[in-house]
Biotite code that builds the C-alpha atoms (Angstrom):
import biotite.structure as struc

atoms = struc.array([
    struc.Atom([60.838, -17.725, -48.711], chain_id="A", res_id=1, res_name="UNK", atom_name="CA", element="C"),
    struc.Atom([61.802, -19.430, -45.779], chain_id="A", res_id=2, res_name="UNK", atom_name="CA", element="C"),
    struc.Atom([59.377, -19.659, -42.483], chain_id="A", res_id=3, res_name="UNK", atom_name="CA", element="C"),
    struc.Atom([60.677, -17.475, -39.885], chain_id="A", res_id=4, res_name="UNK", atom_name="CA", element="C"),
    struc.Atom([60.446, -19.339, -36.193], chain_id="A", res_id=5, res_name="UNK", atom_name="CA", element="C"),
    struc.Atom([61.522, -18.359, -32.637], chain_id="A", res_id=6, res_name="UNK", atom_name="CA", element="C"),
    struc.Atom([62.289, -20.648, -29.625], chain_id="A", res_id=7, res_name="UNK", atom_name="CA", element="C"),
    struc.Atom([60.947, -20.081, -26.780], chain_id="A", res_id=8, res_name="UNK", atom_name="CA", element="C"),
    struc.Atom([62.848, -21.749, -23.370], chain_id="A", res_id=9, res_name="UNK", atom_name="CA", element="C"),
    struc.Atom([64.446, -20.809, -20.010], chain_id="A", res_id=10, res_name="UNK", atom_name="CA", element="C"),
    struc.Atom([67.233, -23.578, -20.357], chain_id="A", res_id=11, res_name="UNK", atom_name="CA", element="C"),
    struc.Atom([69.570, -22.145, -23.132], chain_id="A", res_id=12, res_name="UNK", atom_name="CA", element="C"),
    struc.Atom([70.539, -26.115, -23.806], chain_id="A", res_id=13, res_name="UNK", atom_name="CA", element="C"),
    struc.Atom([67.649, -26.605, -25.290], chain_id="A", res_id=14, res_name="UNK", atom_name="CA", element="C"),
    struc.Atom([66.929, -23.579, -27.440], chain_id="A", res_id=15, res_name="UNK", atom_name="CA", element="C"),
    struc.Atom([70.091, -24.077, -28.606], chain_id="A", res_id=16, res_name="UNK", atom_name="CA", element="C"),
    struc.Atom([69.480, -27.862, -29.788], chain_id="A", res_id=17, res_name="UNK", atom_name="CA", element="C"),
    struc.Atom([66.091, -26.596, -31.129], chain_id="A", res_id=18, res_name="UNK", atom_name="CA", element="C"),
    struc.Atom([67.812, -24.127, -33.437], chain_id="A", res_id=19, res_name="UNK", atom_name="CA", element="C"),
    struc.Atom([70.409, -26.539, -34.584], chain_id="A", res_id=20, res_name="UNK", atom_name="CA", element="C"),
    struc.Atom([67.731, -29.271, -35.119], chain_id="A", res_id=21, res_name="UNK", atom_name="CA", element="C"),
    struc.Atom([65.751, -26.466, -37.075], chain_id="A", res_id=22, res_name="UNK", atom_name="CA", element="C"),
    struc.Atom([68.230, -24.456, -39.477], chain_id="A", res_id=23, res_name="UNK", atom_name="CA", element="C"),
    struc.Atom([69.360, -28.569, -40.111], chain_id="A", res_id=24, res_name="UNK", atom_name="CA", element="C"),
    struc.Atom([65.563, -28.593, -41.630], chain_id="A", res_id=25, res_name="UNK", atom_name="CA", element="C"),
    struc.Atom([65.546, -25.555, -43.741], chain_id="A", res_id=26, res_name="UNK", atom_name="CA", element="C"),
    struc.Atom([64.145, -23.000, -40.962], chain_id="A", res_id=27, res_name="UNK", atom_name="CA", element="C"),
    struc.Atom([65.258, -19.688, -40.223], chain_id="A", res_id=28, res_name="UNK", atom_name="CA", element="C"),
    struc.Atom([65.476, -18.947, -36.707], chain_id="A", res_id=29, res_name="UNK", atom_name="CA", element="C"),
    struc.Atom([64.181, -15.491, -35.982], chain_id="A", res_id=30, res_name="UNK", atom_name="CA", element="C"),
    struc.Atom([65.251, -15.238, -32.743], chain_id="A", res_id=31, res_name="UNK", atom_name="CA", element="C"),
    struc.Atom([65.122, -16.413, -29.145], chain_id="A", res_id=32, res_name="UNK", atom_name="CA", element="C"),
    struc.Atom([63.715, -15.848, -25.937], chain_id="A", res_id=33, res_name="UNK", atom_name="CA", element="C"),
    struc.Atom([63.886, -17.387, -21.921], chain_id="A", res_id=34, res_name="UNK", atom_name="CA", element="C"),
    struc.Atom([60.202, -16.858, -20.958], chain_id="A", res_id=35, res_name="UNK", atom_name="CA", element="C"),
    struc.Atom([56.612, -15.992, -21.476], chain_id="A", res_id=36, res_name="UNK", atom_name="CA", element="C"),
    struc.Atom([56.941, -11.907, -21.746], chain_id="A", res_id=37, res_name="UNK", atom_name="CA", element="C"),
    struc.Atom([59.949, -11.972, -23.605], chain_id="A", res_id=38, res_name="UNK", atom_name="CA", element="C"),
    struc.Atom([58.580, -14.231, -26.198], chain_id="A", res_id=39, res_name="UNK", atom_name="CA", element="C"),
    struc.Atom([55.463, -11.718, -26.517], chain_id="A", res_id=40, res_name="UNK", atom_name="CA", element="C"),
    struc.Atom([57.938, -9.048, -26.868], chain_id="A", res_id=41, res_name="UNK", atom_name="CA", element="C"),
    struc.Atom([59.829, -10.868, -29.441], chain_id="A", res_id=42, res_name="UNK", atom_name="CA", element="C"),
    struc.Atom([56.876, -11.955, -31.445], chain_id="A", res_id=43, res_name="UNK", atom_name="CA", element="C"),
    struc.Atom([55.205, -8.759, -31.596], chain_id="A", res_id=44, res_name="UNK", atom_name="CA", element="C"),
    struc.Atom([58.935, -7.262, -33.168], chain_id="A", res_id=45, res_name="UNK", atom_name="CA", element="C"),
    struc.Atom([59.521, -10.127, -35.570], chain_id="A", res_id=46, res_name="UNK", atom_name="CA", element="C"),
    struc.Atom([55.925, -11.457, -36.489], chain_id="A", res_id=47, res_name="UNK", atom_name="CA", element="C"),
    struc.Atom([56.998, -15.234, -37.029], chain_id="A", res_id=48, res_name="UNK", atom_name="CA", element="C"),
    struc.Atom([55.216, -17.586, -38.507], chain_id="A", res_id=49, res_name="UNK", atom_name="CA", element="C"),
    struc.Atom([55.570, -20.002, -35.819], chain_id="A", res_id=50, res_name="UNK", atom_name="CA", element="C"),
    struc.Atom([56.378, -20.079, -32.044], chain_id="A", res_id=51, res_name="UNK", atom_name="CA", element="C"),
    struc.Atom([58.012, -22.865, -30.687], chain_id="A", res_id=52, res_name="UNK", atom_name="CA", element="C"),
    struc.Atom([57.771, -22.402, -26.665], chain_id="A", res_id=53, res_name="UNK", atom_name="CA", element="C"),
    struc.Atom([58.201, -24.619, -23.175], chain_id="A", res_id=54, res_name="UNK", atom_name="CA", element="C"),
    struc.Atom([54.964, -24.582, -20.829], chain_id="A", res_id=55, res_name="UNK", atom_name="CA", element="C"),
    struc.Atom([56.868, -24.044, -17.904], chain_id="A", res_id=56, res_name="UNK", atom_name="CA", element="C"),
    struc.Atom([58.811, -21.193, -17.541], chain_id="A", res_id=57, res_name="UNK", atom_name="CA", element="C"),
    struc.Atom([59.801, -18.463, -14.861], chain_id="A", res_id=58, res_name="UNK", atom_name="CA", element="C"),
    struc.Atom([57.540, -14.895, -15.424], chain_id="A", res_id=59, res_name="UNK", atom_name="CA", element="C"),
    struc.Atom([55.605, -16.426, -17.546], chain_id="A", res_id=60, res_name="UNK", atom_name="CA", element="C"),
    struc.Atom([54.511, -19.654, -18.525], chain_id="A", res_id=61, res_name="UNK", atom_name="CA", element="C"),
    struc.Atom([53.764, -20.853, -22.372], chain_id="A", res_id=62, res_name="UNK", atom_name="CA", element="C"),
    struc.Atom([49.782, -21.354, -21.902], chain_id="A", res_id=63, res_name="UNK", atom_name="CA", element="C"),
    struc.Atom([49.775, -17.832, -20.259], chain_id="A", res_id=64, res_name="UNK", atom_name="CA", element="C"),
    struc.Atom([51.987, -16.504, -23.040], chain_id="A", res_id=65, res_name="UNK", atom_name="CA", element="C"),
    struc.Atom([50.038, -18.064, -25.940], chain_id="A", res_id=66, res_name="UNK", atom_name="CA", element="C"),
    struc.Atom([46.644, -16.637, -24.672], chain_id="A", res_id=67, res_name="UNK", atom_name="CA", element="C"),
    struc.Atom([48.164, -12.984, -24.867], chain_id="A", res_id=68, res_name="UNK", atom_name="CA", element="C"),
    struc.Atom([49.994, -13.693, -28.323], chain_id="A", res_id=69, res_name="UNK", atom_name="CA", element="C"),
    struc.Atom([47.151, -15.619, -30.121], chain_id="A", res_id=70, res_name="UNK", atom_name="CA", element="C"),
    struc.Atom([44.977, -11.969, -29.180], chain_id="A", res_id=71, res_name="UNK", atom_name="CA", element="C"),
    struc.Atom([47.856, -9.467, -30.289], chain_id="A", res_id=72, res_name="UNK", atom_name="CA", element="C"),
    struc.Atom([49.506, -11.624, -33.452], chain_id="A", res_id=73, res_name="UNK", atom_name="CA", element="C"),
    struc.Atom([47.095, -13.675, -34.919], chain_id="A", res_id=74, res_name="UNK", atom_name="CA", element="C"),
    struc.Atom([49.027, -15.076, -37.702], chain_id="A", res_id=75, res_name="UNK", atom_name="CA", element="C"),
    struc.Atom([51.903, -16.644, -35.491], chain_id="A", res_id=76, res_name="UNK", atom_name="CA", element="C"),
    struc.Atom([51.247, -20.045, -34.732], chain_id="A", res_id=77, res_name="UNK", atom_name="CA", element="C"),
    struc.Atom([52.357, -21.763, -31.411], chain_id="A", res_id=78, res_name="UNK", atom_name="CA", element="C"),
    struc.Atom([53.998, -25.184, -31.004], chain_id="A", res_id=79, res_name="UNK", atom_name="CA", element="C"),
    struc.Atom([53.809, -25.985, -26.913], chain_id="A", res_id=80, res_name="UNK", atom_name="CA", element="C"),
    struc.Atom([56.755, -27.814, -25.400], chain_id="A", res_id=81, res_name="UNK", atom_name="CA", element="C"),
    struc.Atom([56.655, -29.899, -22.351], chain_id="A", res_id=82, res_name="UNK", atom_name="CA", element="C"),
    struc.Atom([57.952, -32.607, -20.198], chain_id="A", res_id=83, res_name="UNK", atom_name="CA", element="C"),
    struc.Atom([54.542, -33.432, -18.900], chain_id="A", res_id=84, res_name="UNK", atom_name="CA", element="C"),
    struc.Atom([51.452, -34.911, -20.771], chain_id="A", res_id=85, res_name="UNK", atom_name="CA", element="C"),
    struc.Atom([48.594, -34.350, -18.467], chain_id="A", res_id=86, res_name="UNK", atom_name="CA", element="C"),
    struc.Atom([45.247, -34.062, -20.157], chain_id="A", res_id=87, res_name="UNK", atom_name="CA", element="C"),
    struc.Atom([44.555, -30.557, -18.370], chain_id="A", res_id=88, res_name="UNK", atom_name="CA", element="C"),
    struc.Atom([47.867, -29.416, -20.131], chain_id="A", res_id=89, res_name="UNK", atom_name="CA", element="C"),
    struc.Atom([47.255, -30.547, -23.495], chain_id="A", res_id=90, res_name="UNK", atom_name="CA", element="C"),
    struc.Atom([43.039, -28.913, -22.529], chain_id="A", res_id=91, res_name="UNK", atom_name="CA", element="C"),
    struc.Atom([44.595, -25.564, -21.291], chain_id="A", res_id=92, res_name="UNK", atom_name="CA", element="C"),
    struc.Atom([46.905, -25.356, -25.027], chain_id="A", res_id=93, res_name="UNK", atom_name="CA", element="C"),
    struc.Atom([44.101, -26.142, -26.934], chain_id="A", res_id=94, res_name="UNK", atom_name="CA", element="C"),
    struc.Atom([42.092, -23.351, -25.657], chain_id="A", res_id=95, res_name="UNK", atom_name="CA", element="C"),
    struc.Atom([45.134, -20.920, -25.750], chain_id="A", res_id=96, res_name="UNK", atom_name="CA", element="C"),
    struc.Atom([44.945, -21.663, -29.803], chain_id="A", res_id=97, res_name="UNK", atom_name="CA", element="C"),
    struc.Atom([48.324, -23.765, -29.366], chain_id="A", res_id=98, res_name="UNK", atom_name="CA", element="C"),
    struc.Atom([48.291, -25.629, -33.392], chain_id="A", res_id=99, res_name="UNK", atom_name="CA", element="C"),
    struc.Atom([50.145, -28.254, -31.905], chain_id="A", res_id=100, res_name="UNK", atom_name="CA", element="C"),
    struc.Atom([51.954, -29.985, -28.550], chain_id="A", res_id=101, res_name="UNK", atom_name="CA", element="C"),
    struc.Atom([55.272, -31.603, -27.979], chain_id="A", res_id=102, res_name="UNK", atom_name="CA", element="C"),
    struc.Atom([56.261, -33.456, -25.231], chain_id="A", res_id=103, res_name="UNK", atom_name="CA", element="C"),
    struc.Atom([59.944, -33.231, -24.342], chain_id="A", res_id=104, res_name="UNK", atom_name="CA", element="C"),
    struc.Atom([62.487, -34.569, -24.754], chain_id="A", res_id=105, res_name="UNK", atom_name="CA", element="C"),
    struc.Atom([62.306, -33.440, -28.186], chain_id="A", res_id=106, res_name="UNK", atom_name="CA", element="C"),
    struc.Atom([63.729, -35.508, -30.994], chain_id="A", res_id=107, res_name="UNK", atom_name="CA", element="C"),
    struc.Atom([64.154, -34.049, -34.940], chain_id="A", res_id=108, res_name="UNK", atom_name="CA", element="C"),
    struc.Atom([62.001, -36.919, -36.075], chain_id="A", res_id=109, res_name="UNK", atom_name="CA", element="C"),
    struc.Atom([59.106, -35.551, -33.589], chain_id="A", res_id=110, res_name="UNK", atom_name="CA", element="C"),
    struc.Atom([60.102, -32.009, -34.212], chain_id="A", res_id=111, res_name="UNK", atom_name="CA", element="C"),
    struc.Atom([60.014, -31.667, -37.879], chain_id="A", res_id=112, res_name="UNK", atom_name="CA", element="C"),
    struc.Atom([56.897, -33.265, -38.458], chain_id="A", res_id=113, res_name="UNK", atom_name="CA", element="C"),
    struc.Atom([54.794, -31.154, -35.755], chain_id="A", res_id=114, res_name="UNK", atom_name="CA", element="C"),
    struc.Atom([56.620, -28.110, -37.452], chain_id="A", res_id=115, res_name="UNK", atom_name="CA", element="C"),
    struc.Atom([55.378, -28.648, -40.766], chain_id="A", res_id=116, res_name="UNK", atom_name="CA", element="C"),
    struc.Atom([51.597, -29.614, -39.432], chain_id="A", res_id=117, res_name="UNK", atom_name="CA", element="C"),
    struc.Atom([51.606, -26.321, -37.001], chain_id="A", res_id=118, res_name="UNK", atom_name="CA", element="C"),
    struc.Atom([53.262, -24.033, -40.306], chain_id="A", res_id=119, res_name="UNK", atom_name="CA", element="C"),
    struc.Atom([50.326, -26.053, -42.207], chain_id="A", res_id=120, res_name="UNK", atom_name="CA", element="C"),
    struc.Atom([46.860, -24.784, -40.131], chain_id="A", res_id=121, res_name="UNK", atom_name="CA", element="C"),
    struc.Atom([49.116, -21.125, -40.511], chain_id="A", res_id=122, res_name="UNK", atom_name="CA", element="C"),
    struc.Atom([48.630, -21.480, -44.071], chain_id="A", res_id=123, res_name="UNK", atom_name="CA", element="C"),
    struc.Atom([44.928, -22.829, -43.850], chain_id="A", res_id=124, res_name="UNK", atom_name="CA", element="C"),
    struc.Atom([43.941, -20.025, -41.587], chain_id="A", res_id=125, res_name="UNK", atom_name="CA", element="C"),
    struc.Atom([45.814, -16.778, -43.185], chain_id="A", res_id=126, res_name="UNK", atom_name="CA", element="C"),
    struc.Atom([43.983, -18.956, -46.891], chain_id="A", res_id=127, res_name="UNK", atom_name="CA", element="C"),
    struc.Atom([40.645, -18.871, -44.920], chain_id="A", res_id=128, res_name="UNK", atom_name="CA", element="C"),
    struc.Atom([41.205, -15.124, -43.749], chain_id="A", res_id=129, res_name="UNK", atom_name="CA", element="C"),
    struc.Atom([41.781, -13.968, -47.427], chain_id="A", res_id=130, res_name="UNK", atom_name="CA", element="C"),
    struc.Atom([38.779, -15.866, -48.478], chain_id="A", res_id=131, res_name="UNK", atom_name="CA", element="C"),
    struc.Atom([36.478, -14.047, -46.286], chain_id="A", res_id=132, res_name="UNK", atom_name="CA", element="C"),
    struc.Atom([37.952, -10.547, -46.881], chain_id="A", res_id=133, res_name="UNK", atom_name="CA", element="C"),
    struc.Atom([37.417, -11.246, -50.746], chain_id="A", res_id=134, res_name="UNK", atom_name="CA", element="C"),
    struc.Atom([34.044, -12.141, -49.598], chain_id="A", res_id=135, res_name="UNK", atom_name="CA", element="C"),
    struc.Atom([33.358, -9.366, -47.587], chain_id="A", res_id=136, res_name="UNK", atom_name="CA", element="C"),
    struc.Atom([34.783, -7.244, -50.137], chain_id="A", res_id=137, res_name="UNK", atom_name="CA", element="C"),
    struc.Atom([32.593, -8.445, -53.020], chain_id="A", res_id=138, res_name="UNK", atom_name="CA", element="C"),
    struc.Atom([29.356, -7.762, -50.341], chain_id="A", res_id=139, res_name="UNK", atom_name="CA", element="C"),
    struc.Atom([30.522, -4.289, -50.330], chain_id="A", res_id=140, res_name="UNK", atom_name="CA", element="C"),
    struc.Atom([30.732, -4.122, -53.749], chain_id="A", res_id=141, res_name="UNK", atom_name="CA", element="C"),
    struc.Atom([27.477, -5.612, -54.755], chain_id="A", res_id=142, res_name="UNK", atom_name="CA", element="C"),
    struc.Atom([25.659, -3.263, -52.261], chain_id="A", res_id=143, res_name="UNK", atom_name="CA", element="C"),
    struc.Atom([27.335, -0.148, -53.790], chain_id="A", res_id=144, res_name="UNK", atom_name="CA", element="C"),
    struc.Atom([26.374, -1.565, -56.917], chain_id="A", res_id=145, res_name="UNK", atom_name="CA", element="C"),
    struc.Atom([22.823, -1.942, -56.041], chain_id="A", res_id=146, res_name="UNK", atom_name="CA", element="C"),
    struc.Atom([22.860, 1.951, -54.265], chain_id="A", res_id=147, res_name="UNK", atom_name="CA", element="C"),
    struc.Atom([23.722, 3.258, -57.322], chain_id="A", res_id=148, res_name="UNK", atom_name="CA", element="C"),
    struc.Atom([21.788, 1.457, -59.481], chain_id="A", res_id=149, res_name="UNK", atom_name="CA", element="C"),
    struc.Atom([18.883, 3.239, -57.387], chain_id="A", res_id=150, res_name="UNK", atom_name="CA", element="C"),
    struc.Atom([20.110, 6.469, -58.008], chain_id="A", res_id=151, res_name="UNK", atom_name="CA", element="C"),
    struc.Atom([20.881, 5.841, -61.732], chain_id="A", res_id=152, res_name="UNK", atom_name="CA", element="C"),
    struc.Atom([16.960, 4.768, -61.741], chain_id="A", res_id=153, res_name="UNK", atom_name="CA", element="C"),
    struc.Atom([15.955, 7.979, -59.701], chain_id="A", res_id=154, res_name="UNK", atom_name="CA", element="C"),
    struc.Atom([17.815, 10.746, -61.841], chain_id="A", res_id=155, res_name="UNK", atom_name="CA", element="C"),
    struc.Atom([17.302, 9.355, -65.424], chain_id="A", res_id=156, res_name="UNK", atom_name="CA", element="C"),
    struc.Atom([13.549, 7.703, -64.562], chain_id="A", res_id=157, res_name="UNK", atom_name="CA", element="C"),
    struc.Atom([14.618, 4.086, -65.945], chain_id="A", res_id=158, res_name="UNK", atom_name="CA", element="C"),
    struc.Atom([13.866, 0.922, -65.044], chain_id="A", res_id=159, res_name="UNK", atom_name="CA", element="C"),
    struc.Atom([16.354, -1.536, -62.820], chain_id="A", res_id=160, res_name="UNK", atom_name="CA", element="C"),
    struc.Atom([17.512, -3.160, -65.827], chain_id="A", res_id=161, res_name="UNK", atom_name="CA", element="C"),
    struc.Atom([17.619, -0.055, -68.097], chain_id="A", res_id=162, res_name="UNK", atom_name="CA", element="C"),
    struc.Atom([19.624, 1.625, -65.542], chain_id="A", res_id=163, res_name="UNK", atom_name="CA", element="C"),
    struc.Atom([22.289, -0.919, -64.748], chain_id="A", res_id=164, res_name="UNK", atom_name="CA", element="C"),
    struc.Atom([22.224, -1.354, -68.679], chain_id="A", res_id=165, res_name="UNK", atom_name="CA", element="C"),
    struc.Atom([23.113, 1.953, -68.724], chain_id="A", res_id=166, res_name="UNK", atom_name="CA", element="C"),
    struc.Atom([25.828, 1.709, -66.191], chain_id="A", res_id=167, res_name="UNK", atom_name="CA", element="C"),
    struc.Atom([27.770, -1.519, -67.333], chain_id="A", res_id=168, res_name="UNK", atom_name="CA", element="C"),
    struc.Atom([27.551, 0.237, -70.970], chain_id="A", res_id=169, res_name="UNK", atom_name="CA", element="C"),
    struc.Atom([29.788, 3.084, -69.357], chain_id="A", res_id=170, res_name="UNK", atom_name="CA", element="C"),
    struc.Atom([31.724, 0.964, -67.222], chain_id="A", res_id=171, res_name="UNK", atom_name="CA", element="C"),
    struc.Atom([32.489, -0.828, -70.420], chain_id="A", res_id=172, res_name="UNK", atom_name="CA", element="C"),
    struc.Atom([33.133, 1.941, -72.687], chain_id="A", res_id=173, res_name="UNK", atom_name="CA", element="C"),
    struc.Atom([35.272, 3.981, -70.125], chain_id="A", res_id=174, res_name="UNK", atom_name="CA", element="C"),
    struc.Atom([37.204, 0.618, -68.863], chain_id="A", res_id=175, res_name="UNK", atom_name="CA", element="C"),
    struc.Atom([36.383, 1.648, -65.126], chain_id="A", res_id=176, res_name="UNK", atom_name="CA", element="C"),
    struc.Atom([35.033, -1.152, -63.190], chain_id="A", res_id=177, res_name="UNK", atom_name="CA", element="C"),
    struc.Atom([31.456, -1.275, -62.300], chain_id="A", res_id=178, res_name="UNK", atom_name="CA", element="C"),
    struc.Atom([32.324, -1.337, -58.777], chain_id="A", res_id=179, res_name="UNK", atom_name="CA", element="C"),
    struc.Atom([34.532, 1.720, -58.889], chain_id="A", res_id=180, res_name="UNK", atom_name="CA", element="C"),
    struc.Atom([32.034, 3.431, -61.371], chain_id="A", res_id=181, res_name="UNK", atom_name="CA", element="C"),
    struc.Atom([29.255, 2.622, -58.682], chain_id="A", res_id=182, res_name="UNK", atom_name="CA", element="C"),
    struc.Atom([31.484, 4.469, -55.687], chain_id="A", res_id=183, res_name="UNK", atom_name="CA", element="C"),
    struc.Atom([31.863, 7.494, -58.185], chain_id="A", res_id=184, res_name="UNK", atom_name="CA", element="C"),
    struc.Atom([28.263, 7.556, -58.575], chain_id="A", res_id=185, res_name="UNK", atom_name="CA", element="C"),
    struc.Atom([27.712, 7.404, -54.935], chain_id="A", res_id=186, res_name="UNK", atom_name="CA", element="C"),
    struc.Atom([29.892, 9.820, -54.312], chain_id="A", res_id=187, res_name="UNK", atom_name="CA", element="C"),
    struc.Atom([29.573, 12.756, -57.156], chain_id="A", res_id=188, res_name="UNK", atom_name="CA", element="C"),
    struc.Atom([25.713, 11.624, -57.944], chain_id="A", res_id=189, res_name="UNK", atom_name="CA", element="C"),
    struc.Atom([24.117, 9.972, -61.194], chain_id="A", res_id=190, res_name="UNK", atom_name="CA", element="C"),
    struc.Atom([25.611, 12.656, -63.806], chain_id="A", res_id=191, res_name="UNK", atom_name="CA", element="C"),
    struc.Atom([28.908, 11.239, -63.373], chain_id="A", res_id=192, res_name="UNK", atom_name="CA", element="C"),
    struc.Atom([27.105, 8.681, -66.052], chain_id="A", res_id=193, res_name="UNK", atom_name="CA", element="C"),
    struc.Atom([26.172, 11.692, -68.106], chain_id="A", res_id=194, res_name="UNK", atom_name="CA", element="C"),
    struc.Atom([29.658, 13.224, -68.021], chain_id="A", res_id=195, res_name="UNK", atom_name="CA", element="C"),
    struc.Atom([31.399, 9.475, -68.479], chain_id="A", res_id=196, res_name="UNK", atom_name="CA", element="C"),
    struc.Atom([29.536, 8.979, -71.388], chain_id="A", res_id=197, res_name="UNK", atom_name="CA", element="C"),
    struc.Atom([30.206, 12.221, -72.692], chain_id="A", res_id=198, res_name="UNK", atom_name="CA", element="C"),
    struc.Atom([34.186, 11.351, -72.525], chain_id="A", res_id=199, res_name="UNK", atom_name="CA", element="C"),
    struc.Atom([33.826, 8.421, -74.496], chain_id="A", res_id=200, res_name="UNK", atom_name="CA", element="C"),
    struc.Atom([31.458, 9.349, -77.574], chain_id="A", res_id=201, res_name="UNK", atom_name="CA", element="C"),
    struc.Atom([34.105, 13.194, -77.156], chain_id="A", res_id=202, res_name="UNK", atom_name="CA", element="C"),
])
């Protein structure tokens, strides 16, 4: 599947030679817009992977708009676009969460490459956001795991390892996962061990 990216620029001249220079490199072009609020507009419809936008432009600069989009779409990157190079520039994008900073005029062998490096931290991040909601998922599941365990211990007087024993022997025999088995348990008490087992030696 092809990255989806919108240009962002007041002068259609140039959104129109970004497009070309893009689609030339295998991009789709998502769609474009001539300032600040109707790129936020745009982004928030479309969800891009990657914003492409000028610093200066009427209603709203780029800096201004990348603050407000990197808050409401978190998984769009931003490629900044200017015709200055001023240190407080290239300061102000980095703290807007800009992944990376042209300086125009732009040329396809500058383009391209700062394409592929901004699509490139995209992929790192969204990786690194999956990674932690795994993690934060297995947590969850370990916790439940251990709560249930406790109640397993409580209602049939065994010890911690008799009673998770007990409840990877159902988990096992029934094919539900220990995690799910461990939410049941949690939720309809420890005789939903009683009753599982009961299924599987019926």
């Amino acid at each position: 599947m092809r990255n989806a990216i919108v240009v962002v620029d007041d002068d259609p001249i140039i959104r129109m030679d970004i497009r070309e220079m893009l689609e030339e490199g295998g991009y789709l072009v998502a769609g474009e817009a001539k300032n600040g609020e109707e790129a936020i507009e745009l982004i928030a419809r479309v969800k891009p992977d990657l914003a492409i936008m000028d610093i200066k432009m009427p209603v709203m600069n780029g800096i201004k708009a990348s603050h407000i989009i990197r808050k409401l779409q978190q998984d769009t990157s931003v490629l900044l676009l200017t015709a200055y190079s001023q240190k407080e520039l290239v300061k102000d994008a980095r703290e807007a969460g800009v992944a990376a900073f042209l300086v125009k005029p732009v040329s396809e062998e500058d383009l391209l490459p700062a394409v592929e490096i901004a699509l490139s931290q995209k992929e790192k991040m969204d990786s690194l956001k999956q990674d932690i909601k795994l993690l934060k998922q297995s947590i969850e599941e370990r916790k439940n795991i251990e709560k249930a365990k406790g109640l397993v211990m409580q209602k049939h007087a065994l010890s911690e390892e008799k009673a998770y024993a007990k409840m990877r022997e159902v988990s096992m025999a029934t094919r539900i996962p220990l995690a799910k088995l461990a939410t049941d348990i949690l939720r309809d008490g420890a005789e939903v061990l009683a009753g599982a087992g009961e299924r599987t030696h019926g």
